[in-house]
TORKOL-4160 file (C-alpha; in steps of 0.2 Angstrom, whole numbers, padded with zeros to 4 digits, m for minus):
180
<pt num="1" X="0134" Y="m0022" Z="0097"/>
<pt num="2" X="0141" Y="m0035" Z="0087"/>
<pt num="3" X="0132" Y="m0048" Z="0096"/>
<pt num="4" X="0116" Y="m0040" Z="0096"/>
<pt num="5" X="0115" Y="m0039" Z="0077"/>
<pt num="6" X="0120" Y="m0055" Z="0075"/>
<pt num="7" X="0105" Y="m0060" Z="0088"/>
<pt num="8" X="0095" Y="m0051" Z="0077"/>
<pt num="9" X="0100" Y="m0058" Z="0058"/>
<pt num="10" X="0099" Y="m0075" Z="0065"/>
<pt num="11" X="0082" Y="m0072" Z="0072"/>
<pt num="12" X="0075" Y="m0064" Z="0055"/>
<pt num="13" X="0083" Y="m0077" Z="0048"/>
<pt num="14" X="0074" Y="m0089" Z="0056"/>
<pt num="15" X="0055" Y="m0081" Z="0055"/>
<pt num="16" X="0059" Y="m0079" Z="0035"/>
<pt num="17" X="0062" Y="m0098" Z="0033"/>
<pt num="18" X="0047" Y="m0101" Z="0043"/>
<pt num="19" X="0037" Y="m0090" Z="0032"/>
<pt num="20" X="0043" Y="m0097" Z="0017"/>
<pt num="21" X="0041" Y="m0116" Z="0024"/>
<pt num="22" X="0023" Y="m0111" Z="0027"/>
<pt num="23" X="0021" Y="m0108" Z="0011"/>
<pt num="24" X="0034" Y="m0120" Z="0001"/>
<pt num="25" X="0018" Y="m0130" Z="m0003"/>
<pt num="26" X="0009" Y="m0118" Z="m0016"/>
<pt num="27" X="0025" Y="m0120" Z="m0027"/>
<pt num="28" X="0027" Y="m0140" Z="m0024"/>
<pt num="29" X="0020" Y="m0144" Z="m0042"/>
<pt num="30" X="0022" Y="m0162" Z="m0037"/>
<pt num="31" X="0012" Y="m0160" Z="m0019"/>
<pt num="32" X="0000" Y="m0173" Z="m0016"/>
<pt num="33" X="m0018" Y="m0170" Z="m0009"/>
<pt num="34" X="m0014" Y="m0174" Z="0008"/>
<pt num="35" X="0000" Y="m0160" Z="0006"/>
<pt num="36" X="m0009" Y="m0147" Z="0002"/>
<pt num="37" X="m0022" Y="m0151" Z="0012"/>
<pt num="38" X="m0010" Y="m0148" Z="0027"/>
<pt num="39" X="m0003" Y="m0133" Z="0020"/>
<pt num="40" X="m0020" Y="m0125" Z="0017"/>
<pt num="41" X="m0023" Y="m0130" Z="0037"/>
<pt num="42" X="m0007" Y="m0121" Z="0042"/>
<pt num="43" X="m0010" Y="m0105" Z="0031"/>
<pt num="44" X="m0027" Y="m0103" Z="0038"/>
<pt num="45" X="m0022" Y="m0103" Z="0056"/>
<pt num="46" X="m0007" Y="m0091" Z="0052"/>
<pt num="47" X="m0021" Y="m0079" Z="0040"/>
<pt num="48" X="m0038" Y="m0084" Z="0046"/>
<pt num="49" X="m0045" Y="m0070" Z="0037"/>
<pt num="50" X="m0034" Y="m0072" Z="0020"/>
<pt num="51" X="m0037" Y="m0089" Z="0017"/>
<pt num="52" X="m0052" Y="m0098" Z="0010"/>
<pt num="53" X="m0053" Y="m0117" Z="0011"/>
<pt num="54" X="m0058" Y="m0119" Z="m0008"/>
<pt num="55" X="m0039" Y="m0115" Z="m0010"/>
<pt num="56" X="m0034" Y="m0134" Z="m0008"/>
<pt num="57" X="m0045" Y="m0138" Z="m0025"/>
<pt num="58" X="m0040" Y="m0121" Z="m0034"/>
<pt num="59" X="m0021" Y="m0126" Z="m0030"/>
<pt num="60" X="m0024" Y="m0144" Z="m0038"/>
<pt num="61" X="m0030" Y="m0138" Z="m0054"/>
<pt num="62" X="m0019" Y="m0124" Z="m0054"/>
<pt num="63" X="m0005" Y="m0138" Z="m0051"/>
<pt num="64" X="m0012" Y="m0149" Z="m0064"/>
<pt num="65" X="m0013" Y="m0132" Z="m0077"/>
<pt num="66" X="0005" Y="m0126" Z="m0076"/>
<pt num="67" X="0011" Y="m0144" Z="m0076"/>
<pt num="68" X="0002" Y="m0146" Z="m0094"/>
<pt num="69" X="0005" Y="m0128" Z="m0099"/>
<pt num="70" X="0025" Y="m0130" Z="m0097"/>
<pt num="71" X="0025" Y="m0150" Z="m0105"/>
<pt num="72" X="0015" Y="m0144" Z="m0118"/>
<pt num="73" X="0021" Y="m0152" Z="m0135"/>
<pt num="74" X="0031" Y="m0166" Z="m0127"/>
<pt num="75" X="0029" Y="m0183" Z="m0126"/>
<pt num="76" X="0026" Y="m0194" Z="m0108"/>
<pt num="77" X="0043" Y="m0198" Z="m0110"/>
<pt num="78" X="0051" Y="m0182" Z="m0111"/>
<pt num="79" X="0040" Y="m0173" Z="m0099"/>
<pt num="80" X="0053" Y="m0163" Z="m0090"/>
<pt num="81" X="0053" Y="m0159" Z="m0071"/>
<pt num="82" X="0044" Y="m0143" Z="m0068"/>
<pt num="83" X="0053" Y="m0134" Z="m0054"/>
<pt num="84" X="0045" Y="m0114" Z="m0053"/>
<pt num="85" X="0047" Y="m0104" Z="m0040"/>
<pt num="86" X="0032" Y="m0091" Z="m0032"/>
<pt num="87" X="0039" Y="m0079" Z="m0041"/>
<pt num="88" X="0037" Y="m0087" Z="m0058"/>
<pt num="89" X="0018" Y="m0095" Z="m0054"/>
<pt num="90" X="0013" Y="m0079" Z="m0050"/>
<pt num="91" X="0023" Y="m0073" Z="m0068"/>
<pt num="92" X="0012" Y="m0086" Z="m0077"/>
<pt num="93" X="m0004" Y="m0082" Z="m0068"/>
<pt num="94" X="m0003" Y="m0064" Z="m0074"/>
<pt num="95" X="0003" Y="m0070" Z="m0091"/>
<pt num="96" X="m0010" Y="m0082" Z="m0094"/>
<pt num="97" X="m0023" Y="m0070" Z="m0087"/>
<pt num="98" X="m0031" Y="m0083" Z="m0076"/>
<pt num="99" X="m0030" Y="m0075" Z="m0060"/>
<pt num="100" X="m0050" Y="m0076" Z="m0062"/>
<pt num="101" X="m0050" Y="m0093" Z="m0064"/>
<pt num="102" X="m0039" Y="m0096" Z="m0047"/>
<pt num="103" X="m0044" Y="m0080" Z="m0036"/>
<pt num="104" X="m0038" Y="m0089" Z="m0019"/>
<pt num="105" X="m0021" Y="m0097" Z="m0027"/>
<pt num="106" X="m0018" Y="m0078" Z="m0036"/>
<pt num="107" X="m0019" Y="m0070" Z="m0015"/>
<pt num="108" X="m0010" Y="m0082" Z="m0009"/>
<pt num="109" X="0004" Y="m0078" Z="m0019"/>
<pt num="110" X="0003" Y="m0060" Z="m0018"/>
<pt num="111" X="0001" Y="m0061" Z="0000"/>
<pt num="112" X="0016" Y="m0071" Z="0000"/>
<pt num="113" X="0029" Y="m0062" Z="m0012"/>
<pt num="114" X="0023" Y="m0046" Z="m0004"/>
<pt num="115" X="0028" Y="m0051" Z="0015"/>
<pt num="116" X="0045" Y="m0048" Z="0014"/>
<pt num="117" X="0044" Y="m0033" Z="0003"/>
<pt num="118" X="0031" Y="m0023" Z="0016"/>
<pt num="119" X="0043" Y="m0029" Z="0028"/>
<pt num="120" X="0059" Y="m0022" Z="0022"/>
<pt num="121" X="0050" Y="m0004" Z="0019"/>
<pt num="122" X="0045" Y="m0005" Z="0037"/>
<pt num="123" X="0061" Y="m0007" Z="0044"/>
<pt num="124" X="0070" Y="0003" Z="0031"/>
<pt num="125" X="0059" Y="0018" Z="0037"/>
<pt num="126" X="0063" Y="0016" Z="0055"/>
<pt num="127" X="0079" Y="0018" Z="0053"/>
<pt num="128" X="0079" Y="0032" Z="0043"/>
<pt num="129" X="0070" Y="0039" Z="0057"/>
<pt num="130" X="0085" Y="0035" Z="0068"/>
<pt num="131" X="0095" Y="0047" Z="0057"/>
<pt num="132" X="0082" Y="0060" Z="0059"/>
<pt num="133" X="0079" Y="0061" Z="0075"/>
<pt num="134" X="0094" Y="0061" Z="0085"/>
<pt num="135" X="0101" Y="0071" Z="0099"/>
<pt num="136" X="0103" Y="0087" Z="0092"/>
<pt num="137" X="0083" Y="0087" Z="0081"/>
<pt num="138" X="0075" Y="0080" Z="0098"/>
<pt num="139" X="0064" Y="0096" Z="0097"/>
<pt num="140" X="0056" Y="0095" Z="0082"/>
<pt num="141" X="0039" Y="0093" Z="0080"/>
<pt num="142" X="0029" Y="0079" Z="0075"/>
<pt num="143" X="0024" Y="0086" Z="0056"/>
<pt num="144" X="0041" Y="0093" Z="0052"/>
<pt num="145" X="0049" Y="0075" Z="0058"/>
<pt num="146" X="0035" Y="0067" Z="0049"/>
<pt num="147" X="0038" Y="0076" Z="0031"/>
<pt num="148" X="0057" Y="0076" Z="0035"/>
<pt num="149" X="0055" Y="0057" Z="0035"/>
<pt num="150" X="0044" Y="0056" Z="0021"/>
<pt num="151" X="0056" Y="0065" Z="0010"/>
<pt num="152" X="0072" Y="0054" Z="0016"/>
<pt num="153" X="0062" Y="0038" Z="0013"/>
<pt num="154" X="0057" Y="0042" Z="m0004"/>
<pt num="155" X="0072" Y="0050" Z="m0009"/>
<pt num="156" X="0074" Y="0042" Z="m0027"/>
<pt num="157" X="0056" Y="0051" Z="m0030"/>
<pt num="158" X="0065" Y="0067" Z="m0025"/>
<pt num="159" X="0079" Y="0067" Z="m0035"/>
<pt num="160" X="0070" Y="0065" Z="m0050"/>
<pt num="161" X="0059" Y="0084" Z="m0047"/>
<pt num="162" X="0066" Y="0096" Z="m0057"/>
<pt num="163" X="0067" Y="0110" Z="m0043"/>
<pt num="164" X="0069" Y="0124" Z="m0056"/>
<pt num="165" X="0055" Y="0123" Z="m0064"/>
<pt num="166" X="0045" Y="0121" Z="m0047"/>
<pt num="167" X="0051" Y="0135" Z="m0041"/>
<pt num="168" X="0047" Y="0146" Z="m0058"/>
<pt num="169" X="0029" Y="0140" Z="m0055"/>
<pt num="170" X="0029" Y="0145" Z="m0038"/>
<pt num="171" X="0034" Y="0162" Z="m0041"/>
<pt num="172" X="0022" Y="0165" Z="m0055"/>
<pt num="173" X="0009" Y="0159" Z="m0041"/>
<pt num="174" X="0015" Y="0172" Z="m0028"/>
<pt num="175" X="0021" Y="0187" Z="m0040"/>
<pt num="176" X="0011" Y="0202" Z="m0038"/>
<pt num="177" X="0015" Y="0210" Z="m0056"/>
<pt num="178" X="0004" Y="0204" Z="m0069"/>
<pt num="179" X="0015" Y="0200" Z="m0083"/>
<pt num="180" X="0005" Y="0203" Z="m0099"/>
């Protein structure tokens, strides 16, 4: 069991930094042309239908825009090394409100920052499942396993319902007395 776990990290492991290699580029403010170029060719074979090829000149001036906006009020001599993640480009872009002015760089980085998220839910909700369904559920039926899961994945939703006020509601729904 040990083993096949191990198998397994090391194999997530090693899609993960091929993702995030794929995408290193888009956060290398210092990339040349050539780079991103390359990048841009990679990203459109992984996402044919995600990536526009105007994304090479958007991501140059996009470059060339944080690179000003963060030296801004410093001399050429004191122009500090700008090193921003995905996270924080995608921060500014939002910030700055110029995810019109750079639709294709503004996907890209969504798409990116939300891979591993919509991945993590994914798995996280198959093995919720595992804990469901075991031996002794195996006869349930597809809704009730379906709503049992839904109410286990999203368990910090249900703990904030106040149950004693939905069931008040309900019995004023079903009650037969016309309270006046």
């Amino acid at each position: 069991m040990l083993d096949a776990l191990e198998t397994n990290l090391k194999r997530r492991a090693s899609v993960y930094s091929d993702i995030a290699e794929m995408f290193l580029f888009l956060a290398n403010l210092k990339a040349t042309k050539v780079e991103i170029v390359r990048g841009v060719k990679l990203l459109k074979e992984a996402y044919p239908e995600d990536v526009d090829l105007k994304l090479t000149d958007e991501l140059l001036h996009f470059h060339l825009y944080v690179k000003q906006t963060q030296n801004q009020g410093l001399t050429g001599t004191e122009e500090r090394s700008v090193c921003l993640s995905h996270a924080d480009l995608y921060e500014i872009m939002c910030k700055e409100k110029i995810n019109t002015a750079f639709p294709n760089v503004e996907a890209i980085l969504r798409l990116f920052l939300s891979l591993m998220v919509t991945n993590c839910s994914g798995e996280r909700s198959f093995s919720r499942l595992k804990t469901i369904k075991n031996k002794l559920r195996s006869t349930m039926s597809q809704e009730r396993l379906s709503a049992l899961s839904i109410l286990c994945i999203e368990s910090d939703k249900l703990k904030q319902i106040n149950f004693n006020e939905l069931l008040h509601d309900f019995a004023l729904t079903k009650a037969r007395k016309i309270f006046v």
